[in-house]
FILOPA-21808 format. One record per residue (C-alpha): residue number from 0; residue in one letter; y, z, x. Coordinates in pm, 1 decimal. Example, Ala and Ser with C-alpha at 12.3 -4.5 7.8 and 13.67 -1.06 7.14 Angstrom:
2
 seq type       py       pz       px
   0    a   -450.0    780.0   1230.0
   1    s   -106.0    714.0   1367.0
//
This chain:
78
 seq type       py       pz       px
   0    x   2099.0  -1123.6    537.6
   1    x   1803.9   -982.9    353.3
   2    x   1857.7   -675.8    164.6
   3    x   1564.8   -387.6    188.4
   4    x   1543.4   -115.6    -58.7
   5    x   1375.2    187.7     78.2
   6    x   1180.6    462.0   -124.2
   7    x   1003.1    826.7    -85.2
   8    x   1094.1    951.7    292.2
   9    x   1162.7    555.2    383.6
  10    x   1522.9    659.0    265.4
  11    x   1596.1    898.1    529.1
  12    x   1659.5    551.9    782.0
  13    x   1994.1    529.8    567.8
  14    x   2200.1    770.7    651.5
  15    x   2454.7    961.8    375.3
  16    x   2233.8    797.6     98.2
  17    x   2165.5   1011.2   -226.5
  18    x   1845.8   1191.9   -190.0
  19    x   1755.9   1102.3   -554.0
  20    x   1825.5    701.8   -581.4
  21    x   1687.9    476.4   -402.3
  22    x   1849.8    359.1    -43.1
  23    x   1968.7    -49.7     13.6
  24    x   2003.1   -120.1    331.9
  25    x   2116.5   -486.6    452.0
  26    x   1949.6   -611.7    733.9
  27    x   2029.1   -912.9    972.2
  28    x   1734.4  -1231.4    941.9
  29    x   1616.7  -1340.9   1211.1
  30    x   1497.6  -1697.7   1177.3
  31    x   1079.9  -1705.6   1205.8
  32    x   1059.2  -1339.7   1167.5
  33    x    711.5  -1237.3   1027.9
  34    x    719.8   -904.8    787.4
  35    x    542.5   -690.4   1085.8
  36    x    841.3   -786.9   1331.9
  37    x   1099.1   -686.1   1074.5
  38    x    946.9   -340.8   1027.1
  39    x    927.0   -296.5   1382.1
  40    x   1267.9   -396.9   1418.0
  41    x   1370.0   -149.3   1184.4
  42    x   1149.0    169.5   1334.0
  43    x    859.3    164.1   1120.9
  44    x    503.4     40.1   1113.8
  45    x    206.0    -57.0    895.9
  46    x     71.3    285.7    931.9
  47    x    403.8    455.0    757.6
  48    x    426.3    185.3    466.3
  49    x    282.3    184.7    154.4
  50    x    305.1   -107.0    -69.9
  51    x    539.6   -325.3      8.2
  52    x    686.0   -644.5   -148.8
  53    x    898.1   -946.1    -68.2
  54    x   1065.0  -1084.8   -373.3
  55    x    849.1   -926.4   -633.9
  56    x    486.5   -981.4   -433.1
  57    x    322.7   -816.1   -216.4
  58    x    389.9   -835.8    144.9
  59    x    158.4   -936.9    395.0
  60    x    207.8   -872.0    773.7
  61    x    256.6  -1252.9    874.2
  62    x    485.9  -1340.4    606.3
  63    x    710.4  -1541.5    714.1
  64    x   1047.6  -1374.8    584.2
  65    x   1372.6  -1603.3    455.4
  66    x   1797.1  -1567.3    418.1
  67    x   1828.2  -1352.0    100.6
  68    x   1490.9  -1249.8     83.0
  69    x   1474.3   -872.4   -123.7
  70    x   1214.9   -645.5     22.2
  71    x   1083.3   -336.9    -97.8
  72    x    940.3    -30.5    107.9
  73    x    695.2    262.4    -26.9
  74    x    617.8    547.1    169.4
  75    x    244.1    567.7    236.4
  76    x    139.4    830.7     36.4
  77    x     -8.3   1132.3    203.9
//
């Protein structure tokens, strides 16, 4: 599994989350995923995302994600 934490309107893919804490979502890994596929898988792309990380540093689009990897999503800002 790798668990995602979603912030600003990223949250709203959770549903019944609290609108003022962040939203966790656990999401399946998929073995040679790259960062870019993951968002995709999940709805979103690079356009939507603001700074992102993947265990504490920042996420590039062919990062190669892992089992128990933590990422973090940021709402482009407007």
């Amino acid at each position: 599994m790798i668990e995602v934490f979603l912030y600003g309107g990223l949250k709203k893919i959770v549903e019944q989350c609290n609108p003022n804490a962040s939203a966790i979502m656990l999401c399946e890994y998929v073995e040679g995923e790259h960062f870019e596929e993951m968002l995709r898988r999940l709805g979103l792309n690079l356009d939507v995302v603001g700074d992102c990380y993947i265990n504490n540093a920042p996420a590039n689009p062919d990062n190669v994600l892992h089992a128990h990897d933590i990422i973090e999503l940021n709402q482009r800002a407007l």
